[in-house]
N, C-alpha and C positions, 0 to 999 in steps of 0.2 A: 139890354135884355139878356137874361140868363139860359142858359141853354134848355130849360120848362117850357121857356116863354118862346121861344125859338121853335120849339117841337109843337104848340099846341097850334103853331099859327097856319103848318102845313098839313092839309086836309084837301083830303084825295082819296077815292073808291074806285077800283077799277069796274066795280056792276053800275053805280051808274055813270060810267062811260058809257059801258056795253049798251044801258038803257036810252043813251042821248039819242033823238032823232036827228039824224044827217051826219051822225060823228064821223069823223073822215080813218076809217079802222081799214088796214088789212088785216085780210085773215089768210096768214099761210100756211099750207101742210107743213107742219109740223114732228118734230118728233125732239122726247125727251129721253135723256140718257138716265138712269136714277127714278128708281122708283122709291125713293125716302120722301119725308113731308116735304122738303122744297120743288123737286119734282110733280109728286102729286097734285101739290099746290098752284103750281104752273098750270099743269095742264086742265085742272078744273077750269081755272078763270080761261083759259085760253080758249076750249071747248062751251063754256057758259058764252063767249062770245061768236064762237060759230065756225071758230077753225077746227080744221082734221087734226086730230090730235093722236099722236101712239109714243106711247111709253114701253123702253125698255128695263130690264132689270137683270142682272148675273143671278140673283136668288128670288128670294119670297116678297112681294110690295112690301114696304113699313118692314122690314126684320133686320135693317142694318143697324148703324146709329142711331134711326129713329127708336126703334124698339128699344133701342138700350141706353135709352136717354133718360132722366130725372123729372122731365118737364116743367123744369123751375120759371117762372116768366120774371127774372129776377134783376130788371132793366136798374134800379139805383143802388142795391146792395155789392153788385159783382161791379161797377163802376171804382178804377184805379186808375191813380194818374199817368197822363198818358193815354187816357180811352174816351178823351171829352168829345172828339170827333162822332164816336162811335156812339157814345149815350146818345144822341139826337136821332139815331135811327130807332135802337133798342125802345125809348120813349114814347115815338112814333108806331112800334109795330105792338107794345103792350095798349098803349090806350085802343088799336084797332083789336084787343082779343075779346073780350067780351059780345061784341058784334059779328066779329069771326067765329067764336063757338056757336051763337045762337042760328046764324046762316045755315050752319055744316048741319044745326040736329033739324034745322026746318028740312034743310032737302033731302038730310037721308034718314030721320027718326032716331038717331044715334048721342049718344050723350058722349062729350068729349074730356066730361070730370072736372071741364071746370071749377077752380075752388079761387075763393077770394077772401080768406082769413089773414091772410097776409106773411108776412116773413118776420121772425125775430132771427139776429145775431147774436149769437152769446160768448162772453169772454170768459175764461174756465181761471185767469188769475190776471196777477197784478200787470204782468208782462203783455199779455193781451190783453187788457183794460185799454193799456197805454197804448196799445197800437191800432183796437178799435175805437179808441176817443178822437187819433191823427185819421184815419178812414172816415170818420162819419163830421170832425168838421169840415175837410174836403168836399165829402156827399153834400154838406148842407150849403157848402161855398156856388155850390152849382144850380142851388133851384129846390135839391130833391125833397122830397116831403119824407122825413125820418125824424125819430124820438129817441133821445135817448132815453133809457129805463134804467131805474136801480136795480140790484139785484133780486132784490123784493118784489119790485114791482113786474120783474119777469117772471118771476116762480107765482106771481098772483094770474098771470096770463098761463101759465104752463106753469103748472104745481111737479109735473114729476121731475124736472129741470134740479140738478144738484143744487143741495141747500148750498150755500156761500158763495156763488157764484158774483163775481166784484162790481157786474156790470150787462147791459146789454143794450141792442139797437131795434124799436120796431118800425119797420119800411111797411106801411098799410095795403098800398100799390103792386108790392112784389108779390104774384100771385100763382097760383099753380096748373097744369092741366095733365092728366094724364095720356103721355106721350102713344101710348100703344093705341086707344082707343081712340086718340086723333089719326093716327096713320091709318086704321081701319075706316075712319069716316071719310078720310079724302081717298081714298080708293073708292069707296061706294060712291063719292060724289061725282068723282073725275068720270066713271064710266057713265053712272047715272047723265052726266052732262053732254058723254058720247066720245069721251076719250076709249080707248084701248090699251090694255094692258098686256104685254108680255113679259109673263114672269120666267124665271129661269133660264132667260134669253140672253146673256152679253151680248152686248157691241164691242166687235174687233177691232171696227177703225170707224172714223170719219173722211167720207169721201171726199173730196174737195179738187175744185178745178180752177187752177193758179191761186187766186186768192181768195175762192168761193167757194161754199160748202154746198153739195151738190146731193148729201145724202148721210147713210150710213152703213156699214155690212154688218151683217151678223153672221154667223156659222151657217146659216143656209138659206139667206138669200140678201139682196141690196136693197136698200128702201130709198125713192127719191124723197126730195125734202126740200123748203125753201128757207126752214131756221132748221138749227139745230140744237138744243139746248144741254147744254154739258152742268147737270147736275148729280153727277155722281159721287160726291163727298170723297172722301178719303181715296177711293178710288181712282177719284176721276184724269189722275196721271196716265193711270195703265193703257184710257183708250188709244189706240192707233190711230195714224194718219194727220196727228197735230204736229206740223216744223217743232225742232226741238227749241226754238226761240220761244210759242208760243204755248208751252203745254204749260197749265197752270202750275206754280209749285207749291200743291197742297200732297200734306204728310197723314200717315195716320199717326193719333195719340192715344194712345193705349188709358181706358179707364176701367178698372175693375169696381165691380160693385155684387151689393147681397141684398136679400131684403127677408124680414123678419115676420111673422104672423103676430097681429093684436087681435086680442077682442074689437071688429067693428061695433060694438055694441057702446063699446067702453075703451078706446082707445087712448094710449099713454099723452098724445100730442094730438095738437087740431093744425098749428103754424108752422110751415115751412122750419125748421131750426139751419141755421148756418153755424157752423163751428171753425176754430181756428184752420182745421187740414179734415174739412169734409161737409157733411150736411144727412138732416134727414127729413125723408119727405113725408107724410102719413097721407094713404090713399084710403075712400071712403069704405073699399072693402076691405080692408083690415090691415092690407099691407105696410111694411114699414119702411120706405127705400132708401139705405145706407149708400150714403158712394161720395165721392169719387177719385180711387187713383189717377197721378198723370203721370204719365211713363211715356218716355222715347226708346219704346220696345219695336216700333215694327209693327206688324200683322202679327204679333206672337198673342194668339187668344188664349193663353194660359191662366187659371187660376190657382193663384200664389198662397202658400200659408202666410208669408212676409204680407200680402196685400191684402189680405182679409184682414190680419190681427190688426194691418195697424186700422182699417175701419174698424173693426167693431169695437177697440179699444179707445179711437177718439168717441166714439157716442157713447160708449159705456160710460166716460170721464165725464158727460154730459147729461146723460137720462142714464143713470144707475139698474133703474127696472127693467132697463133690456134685456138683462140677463135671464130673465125668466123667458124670455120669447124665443119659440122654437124658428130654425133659419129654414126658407121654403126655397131661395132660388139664390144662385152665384149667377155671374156671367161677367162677360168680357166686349166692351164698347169700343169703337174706333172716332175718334172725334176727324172730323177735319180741319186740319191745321194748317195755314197759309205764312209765308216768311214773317210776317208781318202781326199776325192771329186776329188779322182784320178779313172781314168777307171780301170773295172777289164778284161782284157782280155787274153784269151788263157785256156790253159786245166787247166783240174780241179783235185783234187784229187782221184776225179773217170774216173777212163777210157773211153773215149768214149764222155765224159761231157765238152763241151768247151764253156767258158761265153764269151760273150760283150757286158756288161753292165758296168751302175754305170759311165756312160760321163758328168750328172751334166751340166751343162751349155756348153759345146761345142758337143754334138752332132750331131749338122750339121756339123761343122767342121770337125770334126776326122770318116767323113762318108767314105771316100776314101779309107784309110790306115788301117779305119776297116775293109770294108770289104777286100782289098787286103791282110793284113795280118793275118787274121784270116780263108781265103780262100787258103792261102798258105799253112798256117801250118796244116789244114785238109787236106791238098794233099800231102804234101812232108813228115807229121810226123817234118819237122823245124821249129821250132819257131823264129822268127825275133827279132834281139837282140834289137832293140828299143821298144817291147814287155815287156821286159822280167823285168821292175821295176814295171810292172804292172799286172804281174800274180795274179790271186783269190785266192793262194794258199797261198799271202805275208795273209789272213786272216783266214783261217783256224784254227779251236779250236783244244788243243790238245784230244789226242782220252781219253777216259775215262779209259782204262790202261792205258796210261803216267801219268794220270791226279793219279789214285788211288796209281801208284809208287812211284811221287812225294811226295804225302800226307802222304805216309807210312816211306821214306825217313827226313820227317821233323818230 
């Protein structure tokens, strides 16, 4: 069975857990580090089940990463070899999106922008023809439901698409949401459900007593706790109080992006476009979101003439008509990036300590399954076996007695 077949077969909600009569749930006060979609995500379903729930944040809910994310849900197109473990999740968290936008506008009246037009690839020449043809028999070696398209037949889907274009890919599956007015809706749902929010609050450290997490500080006061969930994305090094064996090792990765004004009336594109070194997103109100650089800059939020030209010059080579469109917004994203650019999720070496971080370019995507499965395994003590290639522990240093035996050993 093909890793499709594999993904369709595990099926799991963490509401009706919550709903199950007699289900064997703790609920423990809790608190979450990160207030981005995996955070907020958390603590909805965690609060939906009836624990105390409080979130911290250094800034504004939703205004890190999440805000300055794409929200591509682009589970078979971003699929490279090398990532077959990982499709099985990304698979998994896109087939639960649909259900998860409609949840989020029932409980808070909020539209999440859902769009399900799909995604085309386009190859801009012969060179990229040739290396989109070796990507997508791969793709199609796996399961994934993709076509390939003539040039023709792309510019018949997407007419403003440069005429001559050699080739392209459409994924019907890979779909989109806008990222901003998701993180606004899990904030409205997480408190709606009785979570608590403190915005512009860091957490200093996490408290912990020998191998038990016993809480958290913040600049003015201690909070006890019986989980504590370290979803601070790019950040989530800086907290204090994690042994230096177990601090996760997620980096930031600098993405710069712009985005263009269309006519919503009359808009250039309806499909996702992916291009050799970017992508463009078309948002229903008019938006056009170009992006995205990947830079191992640091925390450096700068925006580059180097990093704009080279976006706006890949879509330019791609949709011509941009050029008319006036530019509304730059900015600067930090992805979270893990050694590996595999997520680190579930417990930790310390008791009580559970990450979800380090999702690097998917997540929006893997918002679903995060929080379902990471809100599971705080209630039942289970960990979900589609989890479990991605535990924080696959990186943990040895202790410094292993490390001194070893030495002594040699």
């Amino acid at each position: 069975m093909n890793l499709v077949g594999r993904a369709r077969r595990r099926e799991s909600d963490i509401t009706s857990l919550i709903n199950t009569p007699n289900a064997p749930l703790f609920r423990p006060r809790t608190v979450v580090i990160g207030a981005g979609v995996m955070g907020l995500s958390i603590a909805w379903r965690l609060a939906q089940a009836g624990c105390a729930v409080t979130v911290y944040d250094r800034g504004e809910a939703g205004h890190g990463a999440s805000w300055a994310a794409a929200g591509m849900l682009a589970a078979a197109v971003e699929t490279e070899p090398g990532e077959e473990t990982l499709l099985g999740l990304t698979l998994e968290s896109q087939r639960q999106w649909p259900d998860f936008a409609r949840e989020l506008r029932a409980a808070t009246g909020m539209s999440v922008g859902y769009r399900d037009e799909g995604t085309i690839v386009v190859a801009l020449n012969r060179d990229d023809a040739e290396q989109l043809r070796f990507t997508y028999d791969f793709q199609k070696r796996l399961g994934l439901d993709i076509e390939w398209l003539s040039g023709a037949a792309a510019r018949q889907r997407e007419p403003h698409l440069r005429p001559g274009i050699p080739g392209a890919v459409l994924s019907p599956n890979d779909h989109q949401v806008e990222n901003r007015a998701l993180a606004a809706a899990l904030a409205a749902a997480a408190k709606q459900a009785g979570a608590i929010i403190h915005e512009h609050c860091p957490v200093r450290e996490i408290e912990t007593t020998g191998d038990r997490v016993r809480g958290i500080v913040t600049a003015d006061s201690r909070v006890p706790a019986d989980i504590v969930v370290l979803a601070a994305g790019a950040w989530s090094r800086d907290i204090g109080g994690i042994p230096a064996a177990y601090v996760p090792p997620v980096r930031p990765i600098k993405g710069q992006m712009l985005a263009l004004r269309m006519d919503p009336a009359v808009p250039l594109l309806r499909h996702v476009i992916w291009l050799p070194r970017g992508y463009l997103v078309p948002r229903l109100d008019g938006r056009l979101v170009i992006g995205a650089t990947v830079e191992e800059r640091g925390f450096d939020d700068s925006v580059t003439a180097g990093g704009l030209l080279a976006l706006i010059e890949g879509a330019w080579r791609a949709v011509p008509a941009i050029e008319e469109l006036p530019v509304v917004e730059t900015w600067v994203g930090f992805r979270p990036g893990s050694r590996d650019d595999a997520p680190m999720l579930g417990p930790s070496e310390i008791e009580g300590l559970v990450v979800a971080t380090g999702h690097h370019r998917n997540g929006i995507l893997l918002t679903p399954v995060t929080a379902q499965s990471i809100s599971r395994y705080i209630l039942t003590g289970k960990l979900a076996e589609n989890l479990r290639p991605f535990s924080p522990e696959r990186f943990a240093m040895p202790s410094a007695a292993a490390l001194a035996l070893t030495g002594a050993a040699q």
